[in-house]
N, C-alpha and C positions, 0 to 999 in steps of 0.2 A: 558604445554599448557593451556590457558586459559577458563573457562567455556563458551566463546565466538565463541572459533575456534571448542572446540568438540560440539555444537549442528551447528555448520553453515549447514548440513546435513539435520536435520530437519528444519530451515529456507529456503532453498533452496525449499525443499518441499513446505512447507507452502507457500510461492510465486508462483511455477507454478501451483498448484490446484486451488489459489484464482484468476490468473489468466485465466483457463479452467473453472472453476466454479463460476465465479465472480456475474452472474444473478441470479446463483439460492441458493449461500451464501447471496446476499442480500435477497432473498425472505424468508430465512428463519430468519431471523436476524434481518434488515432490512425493513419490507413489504412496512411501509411507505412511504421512500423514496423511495423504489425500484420501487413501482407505477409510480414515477417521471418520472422517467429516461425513456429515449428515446430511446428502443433497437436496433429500425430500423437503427437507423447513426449508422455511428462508431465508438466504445467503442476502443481507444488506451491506449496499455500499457508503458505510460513515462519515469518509471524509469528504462529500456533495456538501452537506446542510452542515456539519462540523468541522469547520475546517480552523479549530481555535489556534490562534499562536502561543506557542511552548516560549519561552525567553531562553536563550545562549546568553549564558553568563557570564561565558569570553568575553563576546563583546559588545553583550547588549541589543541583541538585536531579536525582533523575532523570528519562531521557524516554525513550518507549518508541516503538519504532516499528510505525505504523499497520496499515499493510497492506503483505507482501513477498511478492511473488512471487518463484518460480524456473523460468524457462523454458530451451530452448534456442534460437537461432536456426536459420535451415535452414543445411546444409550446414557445419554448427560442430561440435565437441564439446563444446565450454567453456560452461558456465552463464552466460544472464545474469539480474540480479537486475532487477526492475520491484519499487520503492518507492512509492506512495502515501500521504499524507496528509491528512487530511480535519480540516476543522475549521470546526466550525457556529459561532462562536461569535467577533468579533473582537475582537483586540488588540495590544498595541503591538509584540508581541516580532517580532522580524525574524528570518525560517529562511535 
């Protein structure tokens, strides 16, 4: 088994904390932008119900993405998206 499938345990983690903790991982992180962002709407979590596979045209395979938020900023209409990434595990491929 690959060093993919033995930490998906720890990625699993690291998505529902950053999802329970998504405000106050940006405050600490992030202050800047976290200013932004518009608490009072609501902060949906994307990648549950859309979790579409993207194709790597290296080599063919697909790849899903991790963790997507959709927020608003203050004083916006327009949605913006907050993408995360998370990976226990290294290797060569370059994002």
């Amino acid at each position: 088994m690959g060093k993919e499938f033995e930490n998906l345990g720890h990625d699993r983690m690291f998505k529902n904390l950053l999802h329970l903790f998504l405000e106050e991982y940006l405050q600490c992180f992030y202050p800047d932008f976290n200013f932004k962002i518009d608490w009072i709407r609501h902060v949906r979590l994307l990648s549950e119900g859309t979790d579409i596979p993207k194709l790597n045209i290296k080599e063919n395979e697909p790849r899903f993405v991790d963790v997507l938020f959709e927020v608003y900023l203050k004083d916006e209409e327009k949605k913006t998206l907050l993408h995360f990434e998370n990976q226990s595990y290294s290797s060569e491929e370059s994002i």
